[in-house]
KOLDREN-402423 format. One record per atom (N, C-alpha, C): residue number from 1; residue in three letters; atom name; x, y, z. Coordinates in nm, 4 decimals, always signed. Atoms other than C-alpha are relative to their C-alpha. Example, Ala and Ser with C-alpha at 12.3 -4.5 7.8 and 13.67 -1.06 7.14 Angstrom:
<pts>
PT  seq  type  atom        c1        c2        c3
PT    1   ALA     N   +0.0890   -0.1190   +0.0000
PT    1   ALA    CA   +1.2300   -0.4500   +0.7800
PT    1   ALA     C   +0.0900   +0.1200   +0.0000
PT    2   SER     N   -0.0820   -0.1190   -0.0060
PT    2   SER    CA   +1.3670   -0.1060   +0.7140
PT    2   SER     C   -0.0770   +0.1090   +0.0730
</pts>
This chain:
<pts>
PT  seq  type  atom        c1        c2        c3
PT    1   UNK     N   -0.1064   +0.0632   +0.0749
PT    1   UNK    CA   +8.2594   -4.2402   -1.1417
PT    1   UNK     C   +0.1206   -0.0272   +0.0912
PT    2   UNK     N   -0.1099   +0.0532   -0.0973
PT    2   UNK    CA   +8.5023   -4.2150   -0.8748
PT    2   UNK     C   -0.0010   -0.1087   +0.0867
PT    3   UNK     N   +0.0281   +0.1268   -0.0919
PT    3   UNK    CA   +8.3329   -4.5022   -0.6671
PT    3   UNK     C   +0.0400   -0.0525   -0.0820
PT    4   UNK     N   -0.0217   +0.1296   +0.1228
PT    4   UNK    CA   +8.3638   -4.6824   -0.9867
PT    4   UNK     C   +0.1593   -0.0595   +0.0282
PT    5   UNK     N   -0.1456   +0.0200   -0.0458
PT    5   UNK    CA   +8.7309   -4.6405   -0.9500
PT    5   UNK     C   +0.0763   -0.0492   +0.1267
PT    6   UNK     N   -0.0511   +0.0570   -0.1491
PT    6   UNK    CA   +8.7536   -4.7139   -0.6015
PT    6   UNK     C   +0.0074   -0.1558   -0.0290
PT    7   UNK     N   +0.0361   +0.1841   +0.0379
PT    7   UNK    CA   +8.5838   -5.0438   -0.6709
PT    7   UNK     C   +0.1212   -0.0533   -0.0609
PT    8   UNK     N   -0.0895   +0.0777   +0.1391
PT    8   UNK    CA   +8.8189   -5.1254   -0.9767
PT    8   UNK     C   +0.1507   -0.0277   +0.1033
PT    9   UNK     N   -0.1224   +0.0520   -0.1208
PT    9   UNK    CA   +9.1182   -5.1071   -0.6955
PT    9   UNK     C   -0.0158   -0.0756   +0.1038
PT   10   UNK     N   +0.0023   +0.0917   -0.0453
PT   10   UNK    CA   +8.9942   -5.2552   -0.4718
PT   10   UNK     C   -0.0164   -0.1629   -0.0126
PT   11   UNK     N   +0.0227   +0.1186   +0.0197
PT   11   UNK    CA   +8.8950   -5.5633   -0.6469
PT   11   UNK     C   +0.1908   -0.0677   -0.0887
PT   12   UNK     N   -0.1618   +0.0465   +0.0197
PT   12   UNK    CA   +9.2882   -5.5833   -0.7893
PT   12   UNK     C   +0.0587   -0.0039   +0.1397
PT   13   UNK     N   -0.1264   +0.1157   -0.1273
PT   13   UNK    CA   +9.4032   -5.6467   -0.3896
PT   13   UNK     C   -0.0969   -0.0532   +0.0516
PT   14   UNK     N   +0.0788   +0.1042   -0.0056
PT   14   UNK    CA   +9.1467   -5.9153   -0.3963
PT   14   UNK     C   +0.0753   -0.1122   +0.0156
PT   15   UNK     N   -0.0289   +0.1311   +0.0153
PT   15   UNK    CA   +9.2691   -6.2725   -0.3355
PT   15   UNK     C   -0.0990   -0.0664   -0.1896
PT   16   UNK     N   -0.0052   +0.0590   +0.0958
PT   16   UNK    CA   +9.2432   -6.4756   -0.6740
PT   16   UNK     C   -0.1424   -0.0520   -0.0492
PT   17   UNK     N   +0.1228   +0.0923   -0.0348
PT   17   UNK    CA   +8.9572   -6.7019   -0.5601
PT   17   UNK     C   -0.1173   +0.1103   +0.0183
PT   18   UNK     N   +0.1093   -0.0419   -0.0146
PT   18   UNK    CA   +8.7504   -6.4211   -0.4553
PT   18   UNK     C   -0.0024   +0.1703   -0.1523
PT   19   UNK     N   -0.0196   -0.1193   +0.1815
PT   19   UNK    CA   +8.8376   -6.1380   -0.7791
PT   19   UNK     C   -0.1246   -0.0177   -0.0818
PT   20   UNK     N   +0.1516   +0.0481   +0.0521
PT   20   UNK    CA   +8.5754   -6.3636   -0.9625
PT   20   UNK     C   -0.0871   -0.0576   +0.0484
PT   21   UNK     N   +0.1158   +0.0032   -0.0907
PT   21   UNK    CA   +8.3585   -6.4047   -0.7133
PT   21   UNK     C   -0.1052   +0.1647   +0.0762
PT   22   UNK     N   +0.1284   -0.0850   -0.1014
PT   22   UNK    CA   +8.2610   -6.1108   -0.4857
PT   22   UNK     C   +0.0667   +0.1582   -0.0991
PT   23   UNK     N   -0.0834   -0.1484   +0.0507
PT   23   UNK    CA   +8.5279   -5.8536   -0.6592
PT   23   UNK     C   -0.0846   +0.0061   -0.1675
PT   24   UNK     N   +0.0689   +0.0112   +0.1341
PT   24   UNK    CA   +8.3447   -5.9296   -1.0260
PT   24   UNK     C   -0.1512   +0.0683   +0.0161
PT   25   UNK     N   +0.0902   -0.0744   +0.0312
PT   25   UNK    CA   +7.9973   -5.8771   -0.8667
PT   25   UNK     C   +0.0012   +0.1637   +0.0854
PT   26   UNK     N   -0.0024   -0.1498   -0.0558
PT   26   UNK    CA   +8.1225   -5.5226   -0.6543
PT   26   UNK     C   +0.0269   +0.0405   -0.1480
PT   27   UNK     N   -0.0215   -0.0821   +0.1368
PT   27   UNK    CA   +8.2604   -5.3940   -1.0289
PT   27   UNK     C   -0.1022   -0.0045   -0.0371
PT   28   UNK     N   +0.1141   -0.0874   +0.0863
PT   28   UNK    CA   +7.9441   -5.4390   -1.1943
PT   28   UNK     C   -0.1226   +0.0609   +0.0593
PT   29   UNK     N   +0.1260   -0.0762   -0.0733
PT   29   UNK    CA   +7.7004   -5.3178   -0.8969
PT   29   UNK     C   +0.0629   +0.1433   -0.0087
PT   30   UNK     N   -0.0410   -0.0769   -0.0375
PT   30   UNK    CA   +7.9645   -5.0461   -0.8851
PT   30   UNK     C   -0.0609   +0.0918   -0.1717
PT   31   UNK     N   +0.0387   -0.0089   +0.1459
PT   31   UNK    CA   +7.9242   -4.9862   -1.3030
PT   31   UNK     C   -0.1060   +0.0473   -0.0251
PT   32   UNK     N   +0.1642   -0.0775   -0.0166
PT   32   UNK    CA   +7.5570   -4.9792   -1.2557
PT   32   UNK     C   -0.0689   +0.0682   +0.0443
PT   33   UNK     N   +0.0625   -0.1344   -0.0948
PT   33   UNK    CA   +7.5012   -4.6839   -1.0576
PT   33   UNK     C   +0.0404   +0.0974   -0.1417
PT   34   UNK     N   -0.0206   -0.1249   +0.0754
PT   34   UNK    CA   +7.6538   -4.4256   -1.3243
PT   34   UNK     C   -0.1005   -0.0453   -0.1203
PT   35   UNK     N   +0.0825   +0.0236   +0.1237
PT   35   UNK    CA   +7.5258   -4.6236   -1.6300
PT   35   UNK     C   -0.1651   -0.0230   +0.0007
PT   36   UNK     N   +0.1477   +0.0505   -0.0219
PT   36   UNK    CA   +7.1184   -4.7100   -1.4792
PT   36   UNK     C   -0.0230   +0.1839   -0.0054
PT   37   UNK     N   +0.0567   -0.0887   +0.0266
PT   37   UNK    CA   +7.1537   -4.3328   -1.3930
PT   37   UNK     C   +0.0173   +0.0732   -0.1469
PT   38   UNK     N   -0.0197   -0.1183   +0.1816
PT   38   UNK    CA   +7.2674   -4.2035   -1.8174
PT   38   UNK     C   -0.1032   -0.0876   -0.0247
PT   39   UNK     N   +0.0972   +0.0711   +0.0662
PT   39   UNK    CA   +7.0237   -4.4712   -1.9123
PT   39   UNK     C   -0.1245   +0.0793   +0.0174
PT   40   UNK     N   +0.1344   -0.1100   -0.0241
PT   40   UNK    CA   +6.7344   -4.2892   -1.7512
PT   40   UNK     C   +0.0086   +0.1013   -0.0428
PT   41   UNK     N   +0.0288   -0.1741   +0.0711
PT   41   UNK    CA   +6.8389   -3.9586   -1.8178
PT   41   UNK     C   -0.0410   +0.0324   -0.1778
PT   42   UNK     N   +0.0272   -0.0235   +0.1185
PT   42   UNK    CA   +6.8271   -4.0276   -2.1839
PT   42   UNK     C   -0.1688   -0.0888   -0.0542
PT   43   UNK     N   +0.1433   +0.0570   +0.0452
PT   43   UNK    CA   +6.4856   -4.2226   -2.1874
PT   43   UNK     C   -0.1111   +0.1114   -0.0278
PT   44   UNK     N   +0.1230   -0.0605   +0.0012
PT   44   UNK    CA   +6.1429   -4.1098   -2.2356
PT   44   UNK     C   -0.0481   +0.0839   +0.0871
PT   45   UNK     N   +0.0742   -0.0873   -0.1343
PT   45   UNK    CA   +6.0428   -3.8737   -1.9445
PT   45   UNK     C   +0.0265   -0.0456   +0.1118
PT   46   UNK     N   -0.0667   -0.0330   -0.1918
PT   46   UNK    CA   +6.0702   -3.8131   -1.5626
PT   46   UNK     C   -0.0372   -0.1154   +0.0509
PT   47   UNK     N   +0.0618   +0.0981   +0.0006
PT   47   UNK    CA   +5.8819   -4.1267   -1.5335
PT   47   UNK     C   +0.1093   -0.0874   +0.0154
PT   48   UNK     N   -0.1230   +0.0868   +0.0224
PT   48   UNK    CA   +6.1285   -4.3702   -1.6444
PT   48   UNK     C   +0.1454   +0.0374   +0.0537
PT   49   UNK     N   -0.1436   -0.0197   -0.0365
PT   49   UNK    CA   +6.4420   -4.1554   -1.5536
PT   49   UNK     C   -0.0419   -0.0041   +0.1605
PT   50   UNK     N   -0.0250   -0.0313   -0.1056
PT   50   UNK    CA   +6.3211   -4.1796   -1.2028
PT   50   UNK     C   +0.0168   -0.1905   +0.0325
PT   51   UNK     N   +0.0045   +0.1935   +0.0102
PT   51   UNK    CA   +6.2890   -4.6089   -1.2570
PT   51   UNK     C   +0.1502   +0.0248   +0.0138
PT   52   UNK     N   -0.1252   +0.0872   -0.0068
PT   52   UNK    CA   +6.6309   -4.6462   -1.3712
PT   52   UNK     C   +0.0718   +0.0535   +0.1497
PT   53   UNK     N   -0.0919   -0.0871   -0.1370
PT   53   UNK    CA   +6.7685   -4.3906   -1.0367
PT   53   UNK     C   -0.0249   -0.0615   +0.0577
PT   54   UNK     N   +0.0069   +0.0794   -0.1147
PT   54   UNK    CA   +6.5694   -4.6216   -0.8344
PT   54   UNK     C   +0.0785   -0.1334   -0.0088
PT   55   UNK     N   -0.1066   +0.1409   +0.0485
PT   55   UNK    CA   +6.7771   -4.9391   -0.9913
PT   55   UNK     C   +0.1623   +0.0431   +0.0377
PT   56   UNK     N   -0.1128   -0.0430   -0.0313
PT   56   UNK    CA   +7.0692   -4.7449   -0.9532
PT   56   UNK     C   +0.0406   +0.0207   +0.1831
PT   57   UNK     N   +0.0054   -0.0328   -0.1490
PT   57   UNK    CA   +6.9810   -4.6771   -0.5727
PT   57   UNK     C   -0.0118   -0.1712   +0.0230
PT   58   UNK     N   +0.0114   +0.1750   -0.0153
PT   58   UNK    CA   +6.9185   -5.0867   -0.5338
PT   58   UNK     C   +0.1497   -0.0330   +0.0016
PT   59   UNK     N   -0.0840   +0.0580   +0.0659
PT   59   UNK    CA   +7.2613   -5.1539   -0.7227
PT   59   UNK     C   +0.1405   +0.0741   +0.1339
PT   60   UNK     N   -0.1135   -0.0390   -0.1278
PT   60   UNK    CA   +7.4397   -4.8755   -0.4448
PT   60   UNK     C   -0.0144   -0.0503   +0.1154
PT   61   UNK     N   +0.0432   +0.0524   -0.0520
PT   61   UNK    CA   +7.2843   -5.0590   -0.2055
PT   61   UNK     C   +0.0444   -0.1655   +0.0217
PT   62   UNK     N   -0.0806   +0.1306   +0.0309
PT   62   UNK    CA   +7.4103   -5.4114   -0.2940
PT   62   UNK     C   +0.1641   +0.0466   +0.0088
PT   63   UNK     N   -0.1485   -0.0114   -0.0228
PT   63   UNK    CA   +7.7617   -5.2446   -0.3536
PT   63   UNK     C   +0.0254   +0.0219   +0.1549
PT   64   UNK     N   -0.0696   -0.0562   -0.1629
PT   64   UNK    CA   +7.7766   -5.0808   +0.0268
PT   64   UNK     C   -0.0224   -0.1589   +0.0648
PT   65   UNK     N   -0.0744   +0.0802   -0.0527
PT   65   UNK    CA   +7.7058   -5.4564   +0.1196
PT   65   UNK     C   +0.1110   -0.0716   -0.0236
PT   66   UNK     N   -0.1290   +0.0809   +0.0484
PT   66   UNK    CA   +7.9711   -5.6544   -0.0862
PT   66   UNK     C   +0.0925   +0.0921   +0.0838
PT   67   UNK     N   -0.1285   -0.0648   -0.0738
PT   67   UNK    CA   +8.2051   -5.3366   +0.0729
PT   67   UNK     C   +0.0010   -0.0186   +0.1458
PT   68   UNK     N   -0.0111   +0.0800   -0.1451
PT   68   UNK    CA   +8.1336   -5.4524   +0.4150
PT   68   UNK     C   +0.0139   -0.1014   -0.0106
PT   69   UNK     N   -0.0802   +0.1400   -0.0108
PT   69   UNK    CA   +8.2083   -5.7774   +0.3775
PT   69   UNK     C   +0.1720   +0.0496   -0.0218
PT   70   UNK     N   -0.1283   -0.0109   -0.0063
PT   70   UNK    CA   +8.5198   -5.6818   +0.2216
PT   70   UNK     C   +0.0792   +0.0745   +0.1252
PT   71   UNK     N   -0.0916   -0.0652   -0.0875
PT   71   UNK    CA   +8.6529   -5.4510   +0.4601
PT   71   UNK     C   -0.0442   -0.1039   +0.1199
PT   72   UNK     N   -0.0442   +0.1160   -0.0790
PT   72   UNK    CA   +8.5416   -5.7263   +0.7112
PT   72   UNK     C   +0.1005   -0.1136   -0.0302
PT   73   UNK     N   -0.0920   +0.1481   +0.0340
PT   73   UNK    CA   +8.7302   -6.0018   +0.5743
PT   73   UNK     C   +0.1429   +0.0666   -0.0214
PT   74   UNK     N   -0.1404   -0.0216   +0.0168
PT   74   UNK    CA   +9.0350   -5.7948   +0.4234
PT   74   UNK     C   +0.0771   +0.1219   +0.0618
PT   75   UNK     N   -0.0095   -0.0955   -0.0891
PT   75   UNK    CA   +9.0214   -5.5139   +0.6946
PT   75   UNK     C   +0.0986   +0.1297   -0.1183
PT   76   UNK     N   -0.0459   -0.0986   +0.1253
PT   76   UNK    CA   +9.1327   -5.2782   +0.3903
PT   76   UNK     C   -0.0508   +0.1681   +0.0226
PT   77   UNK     N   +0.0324   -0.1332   -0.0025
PT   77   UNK    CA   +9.1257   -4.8630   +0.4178
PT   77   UNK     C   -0.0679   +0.0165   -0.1219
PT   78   UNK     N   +0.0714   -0.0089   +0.1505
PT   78   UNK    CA   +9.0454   -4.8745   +0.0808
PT   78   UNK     C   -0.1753   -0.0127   -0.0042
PT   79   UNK     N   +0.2020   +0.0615   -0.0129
PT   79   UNK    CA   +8.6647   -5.0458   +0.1750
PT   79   UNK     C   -0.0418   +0.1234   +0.0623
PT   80   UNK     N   +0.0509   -0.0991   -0.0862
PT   80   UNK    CA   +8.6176   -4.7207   +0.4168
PT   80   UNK     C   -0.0121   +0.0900   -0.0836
PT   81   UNK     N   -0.0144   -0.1283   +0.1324
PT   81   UNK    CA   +8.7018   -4.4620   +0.1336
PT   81   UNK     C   -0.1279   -0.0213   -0.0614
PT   82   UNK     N   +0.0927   +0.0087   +0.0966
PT   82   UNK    CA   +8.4674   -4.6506   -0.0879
PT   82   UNK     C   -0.1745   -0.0214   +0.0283
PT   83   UNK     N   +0.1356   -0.0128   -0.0599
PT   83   UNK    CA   +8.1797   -4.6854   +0.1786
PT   83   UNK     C   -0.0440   +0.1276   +0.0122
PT   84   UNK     N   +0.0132   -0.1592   -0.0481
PT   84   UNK    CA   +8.2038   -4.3111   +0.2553
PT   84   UNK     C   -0.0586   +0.0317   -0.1428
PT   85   UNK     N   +0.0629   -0.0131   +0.1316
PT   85   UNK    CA   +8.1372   -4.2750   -0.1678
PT   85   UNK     C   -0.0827   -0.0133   -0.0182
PT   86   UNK     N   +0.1266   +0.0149   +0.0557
PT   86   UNK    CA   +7.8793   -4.4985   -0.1861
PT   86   UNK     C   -0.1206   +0.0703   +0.1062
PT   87   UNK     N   +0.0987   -0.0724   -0.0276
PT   87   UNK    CA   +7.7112   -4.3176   +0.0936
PT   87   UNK     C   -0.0537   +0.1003   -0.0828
PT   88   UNK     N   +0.0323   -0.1576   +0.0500
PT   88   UNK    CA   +7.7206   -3.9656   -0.0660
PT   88   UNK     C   -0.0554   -0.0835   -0.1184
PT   89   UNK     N   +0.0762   +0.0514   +0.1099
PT   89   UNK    CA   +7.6145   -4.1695   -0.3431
PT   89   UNK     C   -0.1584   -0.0139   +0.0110
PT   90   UNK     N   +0.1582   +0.0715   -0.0863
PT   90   UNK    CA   +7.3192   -4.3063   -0.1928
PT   90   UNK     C   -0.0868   +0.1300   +0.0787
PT   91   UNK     N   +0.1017   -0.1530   -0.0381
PT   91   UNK    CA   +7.2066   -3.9313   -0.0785
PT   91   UNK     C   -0.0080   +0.0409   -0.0755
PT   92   UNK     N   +0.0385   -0.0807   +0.0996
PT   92   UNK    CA   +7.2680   -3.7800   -0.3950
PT   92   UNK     C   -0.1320   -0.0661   -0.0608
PT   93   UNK     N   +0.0653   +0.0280   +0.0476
PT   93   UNK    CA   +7.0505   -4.0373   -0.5592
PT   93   UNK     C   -0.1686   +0.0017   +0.0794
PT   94   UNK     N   +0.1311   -0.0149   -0.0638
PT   94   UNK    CA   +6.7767   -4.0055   -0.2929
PT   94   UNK     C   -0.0745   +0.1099   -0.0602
PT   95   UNK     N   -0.0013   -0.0993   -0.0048
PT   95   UNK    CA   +6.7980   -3.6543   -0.3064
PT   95   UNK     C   -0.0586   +0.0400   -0.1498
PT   96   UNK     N   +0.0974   -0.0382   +0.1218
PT   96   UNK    CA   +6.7197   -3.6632   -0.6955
PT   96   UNK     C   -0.1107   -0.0526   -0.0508
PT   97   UNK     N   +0.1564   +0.0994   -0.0054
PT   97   UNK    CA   +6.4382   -3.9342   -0.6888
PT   97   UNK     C   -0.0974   +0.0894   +0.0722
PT   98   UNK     N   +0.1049   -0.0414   -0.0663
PT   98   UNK    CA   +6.2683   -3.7501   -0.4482
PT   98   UNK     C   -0.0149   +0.1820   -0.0912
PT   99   UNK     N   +0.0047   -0.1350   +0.1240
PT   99   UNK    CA   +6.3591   -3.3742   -0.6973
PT   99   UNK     C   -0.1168   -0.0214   -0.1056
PT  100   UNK     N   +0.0269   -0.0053   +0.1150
PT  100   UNK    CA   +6.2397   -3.5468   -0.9898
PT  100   UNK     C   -0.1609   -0.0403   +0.0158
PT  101   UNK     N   +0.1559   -0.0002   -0.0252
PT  101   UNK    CA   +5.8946   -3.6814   -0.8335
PT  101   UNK     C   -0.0920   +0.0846   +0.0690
PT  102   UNK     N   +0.0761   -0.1131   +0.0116
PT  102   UNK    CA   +5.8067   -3.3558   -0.6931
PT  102   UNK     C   -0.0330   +0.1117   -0.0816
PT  103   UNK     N   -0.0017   -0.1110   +0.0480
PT  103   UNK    CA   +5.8924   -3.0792   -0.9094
PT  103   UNK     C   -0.0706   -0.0742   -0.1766
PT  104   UNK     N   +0.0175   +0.0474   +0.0996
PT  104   UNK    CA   +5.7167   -3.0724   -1.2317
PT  104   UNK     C   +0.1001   +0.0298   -0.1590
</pts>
């Protein structure tokens, strides 16, 4: 949730032109990491909750590039904070994909 928040600031010191462009699709790749992973957790079995984690791992994946671009283009501290997030992001979610398809 806190990436979420990163995102949501950073896309307010966006230029105008790009807010609804690249800053519109970082908020909802950013969105879709917490909500792909409650979606799974409340589905049908380990099965499915390990689908949506892998959608959610895709979606952190798309966000860490939109945040390199940005911090290329608007050389922003803010993009570094929020790359460092979506890493740990991007290990936790490994880290429980690979939990939830070993252990029974």
């Amino acid at each position: 949730m806190e990436l979420v928040l990163q995102c949501y600031q950073i896309a307010d010191t966006l230029l105008s032109r790009e807010m609804y462009a690249l800053g519109n699709q970082m908020t909802r790749a950013a969105v879709s990491i917490p909500s792909n992973i409650a979606e799974g957790y409340r589905r049908n079995g380990r099965a499915e909750y390990v689908h949506f984690c892998s959608i959610a791992s895709g979606s952190a994946a798309e966000l860490e590039t939109q945040l390199i671009i940005i911090k290329d283009v608007y050389k922003t501290a803010q993009a570094d904070k929020a790359l460092l997030l979506v890493t740990e992001v991007q290990k936790m979610l490994y880290a429980l994909i690979r939990q939830l398809r070993t252990k029974p």
